[in-house]
N, C-alpha and C positions, 0 to 999 in steps of 0.2 A: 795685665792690662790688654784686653782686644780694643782694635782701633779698625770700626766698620768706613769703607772708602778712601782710596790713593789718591784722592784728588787735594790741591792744599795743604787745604785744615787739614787731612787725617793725616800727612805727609810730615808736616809740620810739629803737629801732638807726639808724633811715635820719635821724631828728633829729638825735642824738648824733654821727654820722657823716655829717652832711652838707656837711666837705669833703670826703670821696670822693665827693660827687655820685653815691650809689648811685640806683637804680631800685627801688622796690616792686614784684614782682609777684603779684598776687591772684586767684585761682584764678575768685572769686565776680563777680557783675557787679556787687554793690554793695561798698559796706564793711563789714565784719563787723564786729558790735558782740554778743559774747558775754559782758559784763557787765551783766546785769539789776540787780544790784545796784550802789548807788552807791557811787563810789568812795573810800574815805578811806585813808592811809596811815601807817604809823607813825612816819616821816620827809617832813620838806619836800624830799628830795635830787634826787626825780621832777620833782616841778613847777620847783626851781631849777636844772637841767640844760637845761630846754624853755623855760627863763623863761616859764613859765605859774603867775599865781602862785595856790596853795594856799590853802584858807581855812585857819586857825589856829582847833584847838576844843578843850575840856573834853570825853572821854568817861568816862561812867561805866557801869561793868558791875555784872555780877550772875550768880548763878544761882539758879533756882526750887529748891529741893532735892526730893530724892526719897525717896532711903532713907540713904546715910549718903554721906561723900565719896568713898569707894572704889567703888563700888558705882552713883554718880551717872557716877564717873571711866568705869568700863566699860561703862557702859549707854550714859553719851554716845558713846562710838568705835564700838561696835557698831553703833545707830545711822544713825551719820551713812555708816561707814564696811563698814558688814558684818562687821567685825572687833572684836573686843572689845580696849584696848589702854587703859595708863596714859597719858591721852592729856592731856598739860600744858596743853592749852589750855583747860581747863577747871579750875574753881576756887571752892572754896566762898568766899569772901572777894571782898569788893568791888575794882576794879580800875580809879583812876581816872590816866589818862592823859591826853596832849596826842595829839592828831590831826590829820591836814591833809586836808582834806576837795579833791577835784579838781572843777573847773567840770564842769556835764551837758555841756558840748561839747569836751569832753576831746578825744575821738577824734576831732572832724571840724576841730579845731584842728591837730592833730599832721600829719592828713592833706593841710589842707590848703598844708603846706608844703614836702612832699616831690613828688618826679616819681615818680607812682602809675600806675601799668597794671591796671585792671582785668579779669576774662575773658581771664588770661592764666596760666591753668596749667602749673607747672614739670615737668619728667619728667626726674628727677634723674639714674635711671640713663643715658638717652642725651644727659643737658647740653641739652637744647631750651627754648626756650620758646614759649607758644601751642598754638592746634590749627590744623588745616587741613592742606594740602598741601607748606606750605614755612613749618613753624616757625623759630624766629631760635635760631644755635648760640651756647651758650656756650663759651667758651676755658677745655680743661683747668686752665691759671693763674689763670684770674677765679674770687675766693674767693665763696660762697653762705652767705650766713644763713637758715638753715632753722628757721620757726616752726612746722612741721606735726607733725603726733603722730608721736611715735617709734616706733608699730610699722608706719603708713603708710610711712615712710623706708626703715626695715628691708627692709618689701615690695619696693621698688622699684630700692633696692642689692643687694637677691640677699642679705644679710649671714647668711653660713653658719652661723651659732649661736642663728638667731629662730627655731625652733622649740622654743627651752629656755628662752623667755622667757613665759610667762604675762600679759597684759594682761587689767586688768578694771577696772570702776567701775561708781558708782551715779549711775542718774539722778536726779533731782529735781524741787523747783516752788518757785518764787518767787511767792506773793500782792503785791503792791504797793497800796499805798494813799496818798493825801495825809491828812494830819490840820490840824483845824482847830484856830486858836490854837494853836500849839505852834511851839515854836525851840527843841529839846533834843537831844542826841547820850549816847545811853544802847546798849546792848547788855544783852540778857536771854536765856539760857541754858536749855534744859528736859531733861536727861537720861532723865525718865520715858518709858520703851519705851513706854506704852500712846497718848500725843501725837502725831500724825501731823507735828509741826512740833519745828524743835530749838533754832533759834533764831529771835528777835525785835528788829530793829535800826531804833533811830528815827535818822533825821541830819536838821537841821533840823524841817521838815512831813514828811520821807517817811518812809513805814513799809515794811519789807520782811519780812517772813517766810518763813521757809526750811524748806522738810521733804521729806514723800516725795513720791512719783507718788499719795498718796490725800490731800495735802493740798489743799483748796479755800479760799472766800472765806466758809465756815460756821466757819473757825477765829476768824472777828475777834473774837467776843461773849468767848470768852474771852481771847483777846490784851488785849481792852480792860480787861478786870477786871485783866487781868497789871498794866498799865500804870497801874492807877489811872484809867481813866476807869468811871464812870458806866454808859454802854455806846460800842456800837458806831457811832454815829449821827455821833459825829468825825471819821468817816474816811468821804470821797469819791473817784471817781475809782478805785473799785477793778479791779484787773486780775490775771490770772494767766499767769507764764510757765513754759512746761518745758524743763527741761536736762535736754540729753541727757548731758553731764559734771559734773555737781554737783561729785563728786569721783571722783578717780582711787585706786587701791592703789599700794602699792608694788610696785616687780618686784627680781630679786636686786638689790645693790647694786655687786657689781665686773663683775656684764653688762651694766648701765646705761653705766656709768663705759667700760668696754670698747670697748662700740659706740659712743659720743661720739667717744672718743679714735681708732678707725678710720677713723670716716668723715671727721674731718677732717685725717688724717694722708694716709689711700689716696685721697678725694675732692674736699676741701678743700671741707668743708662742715659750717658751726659750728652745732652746735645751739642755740636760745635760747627760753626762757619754760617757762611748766610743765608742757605738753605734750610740748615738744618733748627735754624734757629728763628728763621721768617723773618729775616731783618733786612728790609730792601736800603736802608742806607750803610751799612755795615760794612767797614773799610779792612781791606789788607791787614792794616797795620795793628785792629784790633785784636786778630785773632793770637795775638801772643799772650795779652792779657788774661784773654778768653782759656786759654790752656791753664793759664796759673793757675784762675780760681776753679776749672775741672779738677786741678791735682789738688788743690786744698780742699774740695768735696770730697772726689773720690778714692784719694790715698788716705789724707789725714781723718775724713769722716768729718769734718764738719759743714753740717748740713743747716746751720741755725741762720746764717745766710745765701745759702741757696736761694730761697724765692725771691726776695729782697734784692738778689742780684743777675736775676735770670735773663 
């Protein structure tokens, strides 16, 4: 088993499957850590897979309101999203939940249990791996889990139908902050268009704030009012990051579906996580499931629902 990308999902696959003794291979020379924000999940099933274990917490939500709840509904997807859409994750009513919050060394945990190649980019159309003069060949038969974006893949299998596929998304900015005296797990919501920021997430001391390419560290004084403090003078250690993927659109749904089902039928190459798969609501917690049915495709060969379940 090759497992293309250290990010996550491929992180994740090569744990789950580590009696095939797959290999990682990583395009980057370090490891890719495209999570600024900290990680908490809606289920323990991550961390109980990797036997890494989860913090167990109280989260409590909210939203700031704006104009009424329909109104807040399509202002928030707009947005976050460019699209204006009945977007259920948004909710005038409080929303308190259990959460499992993952260790900050998540990833160099995962990493460091699998056999990782760094500065070894895959070229899917010709099966290779590496650069230089004498890349290493893959065998037609040796199945590949491909975590790289789906229109990257597209490009490089030639897939005769990616010119009627549309890709696009919004970039973004994560502020970060520590906060003093504080151990709470809250989420805060702002649908008003004129806010450069949309939402607000404290987990323990960390503070994250989320919004556009014009959000800065000039947001805090009112984040702090948001949150009930006093002012801004809580929060240390501030910093700012840009995503270049905040979030993804959707593209059609049975092209999507389509091209999964080809590539791994004509390639034998599974696509996994939310790039690679174009699923802009695609949670964390899925991507275990998502591993299952890879290894009941491509160990066990059964292929009769593959499409059906892509």
């Amino acid at each position: 088993m090759i497992i293309a990308g250290a990010g996550l999902a491929g992180l994740l696959a090569a744990n789950m499957l580590h009696y095939l003794k797959p290999v990682v291979y990583e395009a980057q020379d370090d490891i890719p850590n495209n999570h600024s924000a900290v990680l908490r999940f809606k289920e323990s099933t991550f961390g109980d897979v990797c036997s890494i274990p989860f913090k167990e917490v109280k989260l409590t939500k909210a939203v700031i309101p704006w104009r009424n709840p329909v109104a807040d509904a399509l202002a928030y997807a707009d947005k976050n999203n460019g699209v204006a859409r009945n977007n259920r994750s948004i909710t005038m009513e409080r929303d308190n939940g259990v959460r499992y919050i993952a260790p900050a060394n998540l990833i160099e945990s995962l990493a460091g249990r699998v056999r990782l190649r760094l500065g070894m980019p895959i070229n899917f159309a010709a099966r290779t791996i590496g650069v230089g003069s004498k890349p290493m060949q893959i065998q037609r038969n040796e199945p590949i889990i491909s975590t790289i974006p789906m229109s990257t893949l597209m490009d490089q299998l030639e897939w005769p139908h990616k010119d009627k596929v549309q890709f696009s998304h919004q970039t973004g900015v994560h502020v970060h902050a520590k906060i003093e005296n504080c151990d709470a797990y809250v989420g805060l919501q702002f649908p008003d268009p004129a806010l450069p920021f949309s939402r607000v997430s404290v987990t323990g001391n960390d503070l994250i704030v989320e919004g556009s390419d014009k959000l800065d560290e000039t947001c805090l004084p009112f984040v702090a009012e948001a949150l009930g403090f006093k002012d801004e003078q809580r929060f240390t250690g501030v910093s700012v990051h840009r995503q270049r993927y905040a979030k993804i659109n959707p593209i059609n749904d049975a092209m999507r579906k389509e091209f999964i089902h080809w590539a791994s039928v004509a390639h034998n190459i599974f696509s996994l996580g939310r790039f690679a798969t174009w699923r802009p609501g695609l949670q964390l917690d899925s991507l275990v499931n998502d591993v299952r049915l890879i290894e009941k495709w491509a160990v066990n060969g059964d292929l009769y629902s593959l499409k059906r379940n892509s």
